[in-house]
TIMI-183330 format. One line per 2 residues: number of its first residue (from 1); for each residue x negated, y negated, z negated of N, C-alpha, C. Coordinates in steps of 0.2 Angstrom, whole numbers, padded with zeros to 4 digits. Layout:
NUM	X/Y/Z/X/Y/Z/X/Y/Z | ... $
% end
This chain:
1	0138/0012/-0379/0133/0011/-0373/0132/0003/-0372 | 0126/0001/-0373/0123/-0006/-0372/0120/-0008/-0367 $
3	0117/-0002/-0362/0113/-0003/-0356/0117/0001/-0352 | 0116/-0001/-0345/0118/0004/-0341/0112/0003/-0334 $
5	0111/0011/-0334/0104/0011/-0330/0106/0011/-0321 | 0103/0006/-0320/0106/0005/-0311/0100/0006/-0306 $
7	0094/0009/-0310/0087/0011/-0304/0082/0012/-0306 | 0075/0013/-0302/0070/0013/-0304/0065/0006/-0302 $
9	0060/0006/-0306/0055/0000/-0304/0051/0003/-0298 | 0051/-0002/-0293/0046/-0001/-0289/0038/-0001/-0291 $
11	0037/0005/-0289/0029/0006/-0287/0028/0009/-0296 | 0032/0010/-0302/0030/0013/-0307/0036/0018/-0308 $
13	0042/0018/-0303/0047/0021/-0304/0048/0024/-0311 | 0048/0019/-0316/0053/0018/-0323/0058/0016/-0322 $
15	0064/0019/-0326/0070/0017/-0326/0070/0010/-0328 | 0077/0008/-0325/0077/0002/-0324/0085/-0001/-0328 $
17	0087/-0003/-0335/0093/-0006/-0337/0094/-0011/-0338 | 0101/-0013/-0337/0104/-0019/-0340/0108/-0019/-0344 $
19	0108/-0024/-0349/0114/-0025/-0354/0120/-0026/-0349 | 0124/-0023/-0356/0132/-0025/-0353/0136/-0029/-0354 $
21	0132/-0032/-0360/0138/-0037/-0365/0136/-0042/-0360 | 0144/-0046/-0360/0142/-0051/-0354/0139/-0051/-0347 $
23	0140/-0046/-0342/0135/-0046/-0338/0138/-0050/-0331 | 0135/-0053/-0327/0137/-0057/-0322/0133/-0054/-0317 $
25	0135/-0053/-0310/0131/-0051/-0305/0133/-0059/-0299 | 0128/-0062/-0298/0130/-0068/-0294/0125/-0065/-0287 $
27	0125/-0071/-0281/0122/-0070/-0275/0128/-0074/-0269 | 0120/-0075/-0264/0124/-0079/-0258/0129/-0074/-0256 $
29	0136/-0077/-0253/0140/-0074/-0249/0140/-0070/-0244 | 0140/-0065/-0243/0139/-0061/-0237/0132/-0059/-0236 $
31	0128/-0061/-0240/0121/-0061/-0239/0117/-0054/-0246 | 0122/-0055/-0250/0115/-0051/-0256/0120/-0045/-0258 $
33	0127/-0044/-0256/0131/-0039/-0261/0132/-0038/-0267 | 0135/-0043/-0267/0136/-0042/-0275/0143/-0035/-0275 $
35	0147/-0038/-0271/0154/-0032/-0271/0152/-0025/-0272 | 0148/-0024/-0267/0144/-0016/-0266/0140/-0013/-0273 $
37	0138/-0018/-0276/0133/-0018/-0283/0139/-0019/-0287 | 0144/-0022/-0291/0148/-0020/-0295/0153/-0015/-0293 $
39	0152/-0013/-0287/0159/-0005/-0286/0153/-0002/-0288 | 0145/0000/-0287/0142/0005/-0290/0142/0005/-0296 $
41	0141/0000/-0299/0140/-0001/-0307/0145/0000/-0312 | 0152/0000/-0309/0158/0002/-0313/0161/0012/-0310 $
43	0155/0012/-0304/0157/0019/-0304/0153/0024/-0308 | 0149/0021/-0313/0143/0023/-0318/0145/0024/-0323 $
45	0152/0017/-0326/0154/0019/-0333/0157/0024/-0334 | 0155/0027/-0340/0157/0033/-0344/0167/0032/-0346 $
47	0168/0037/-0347/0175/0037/-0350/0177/0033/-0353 | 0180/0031/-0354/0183/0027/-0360/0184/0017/-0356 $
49	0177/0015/-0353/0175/0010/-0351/0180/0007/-0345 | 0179/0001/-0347/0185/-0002/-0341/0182/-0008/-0337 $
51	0184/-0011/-0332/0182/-0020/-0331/0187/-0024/-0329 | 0187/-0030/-0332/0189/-0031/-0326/0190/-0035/-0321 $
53	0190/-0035/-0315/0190/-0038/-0308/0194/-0045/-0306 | 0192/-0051/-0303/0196/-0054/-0300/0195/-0053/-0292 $
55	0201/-0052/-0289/0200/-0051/-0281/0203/-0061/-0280 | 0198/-0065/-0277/0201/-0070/-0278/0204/-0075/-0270 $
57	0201/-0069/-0265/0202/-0069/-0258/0207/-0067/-0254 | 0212/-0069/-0251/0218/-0064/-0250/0214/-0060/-0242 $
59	0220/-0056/-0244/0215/-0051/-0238/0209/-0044/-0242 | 0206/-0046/-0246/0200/-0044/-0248/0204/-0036/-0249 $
61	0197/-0034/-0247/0199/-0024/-0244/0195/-0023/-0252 | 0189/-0024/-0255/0186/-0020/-0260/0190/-0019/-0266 $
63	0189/-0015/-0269/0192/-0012/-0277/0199/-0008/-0276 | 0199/-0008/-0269/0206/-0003/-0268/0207/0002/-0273 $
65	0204/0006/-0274/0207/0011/-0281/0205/0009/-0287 | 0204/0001/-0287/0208/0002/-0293/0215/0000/-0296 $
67	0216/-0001/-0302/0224/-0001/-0306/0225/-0006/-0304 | 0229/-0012/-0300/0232/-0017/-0302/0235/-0022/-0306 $
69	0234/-0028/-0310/0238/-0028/-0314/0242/-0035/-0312 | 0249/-0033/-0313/0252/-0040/-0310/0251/-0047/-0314 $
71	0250/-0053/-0310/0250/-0059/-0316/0256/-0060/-0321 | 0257/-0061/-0325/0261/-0066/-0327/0263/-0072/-0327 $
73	0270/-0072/-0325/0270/-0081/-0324/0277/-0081/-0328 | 0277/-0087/-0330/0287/-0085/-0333/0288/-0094/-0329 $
75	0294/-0094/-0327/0295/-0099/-0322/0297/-0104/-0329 | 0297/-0109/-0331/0299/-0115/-0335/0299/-0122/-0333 $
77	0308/-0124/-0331/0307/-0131/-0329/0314/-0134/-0334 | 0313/-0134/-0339/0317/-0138/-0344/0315/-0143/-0344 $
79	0319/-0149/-0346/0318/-0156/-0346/0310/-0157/-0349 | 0309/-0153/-0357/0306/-0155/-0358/0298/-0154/-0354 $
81	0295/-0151/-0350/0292/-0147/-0347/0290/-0151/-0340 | 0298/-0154/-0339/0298/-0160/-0331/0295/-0166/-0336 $
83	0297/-0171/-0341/0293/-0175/-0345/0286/-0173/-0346 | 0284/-0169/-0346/0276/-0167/-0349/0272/-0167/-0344 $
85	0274/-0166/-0338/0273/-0167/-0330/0273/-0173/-0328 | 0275/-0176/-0329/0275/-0184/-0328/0272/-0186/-0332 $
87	0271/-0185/-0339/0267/-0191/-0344/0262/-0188/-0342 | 0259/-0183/-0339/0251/-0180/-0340/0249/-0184/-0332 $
89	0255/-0186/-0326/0255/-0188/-0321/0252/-0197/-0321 $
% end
């Protein structure tokens, strides 16, 4: 799948796709919904298809069902690690 169809054209009502590869949805804050347009748009992939999401806001309620995945962090403060910290300092 290369396109995914998201609507029709105004006033010729043809189908309307966008590529996938790469795709970004941007817009003012609170003003264009971007949120509401990617929960649609990842409710349209076919099986198999995944995405994925950064919630970058604490608090943030959208994407609730989806999977989680926990970060990784591995905690490292070995001497050499405290030196590399201060020469980059």
């Amino acid at each position: 799948m290369s396109n995914m169809h998201v609507g029709f054209q105004v006033g010729s009502g043809d189908p309307v796709e966008v590529p996938m590869h790469h795709m970004v949805v941007t817009g003012l804050t609170r003003l264009s919904g971007k949120t509401t347009t990617v929960e649609a748009m990842l409710a349209r992939l076919p099986e198999g298809y995944s995405a994925l999401v950064f919630r970058t806001k604490r608090g943030e309620l959208s994407f609730d069902w989806a999977r989680r995945v926990v970060p990784f962090y591995q905690q490292h403060t070995d001497w050499e690690y405290v030196q590399s910290l201060l020469e980059a300092a």
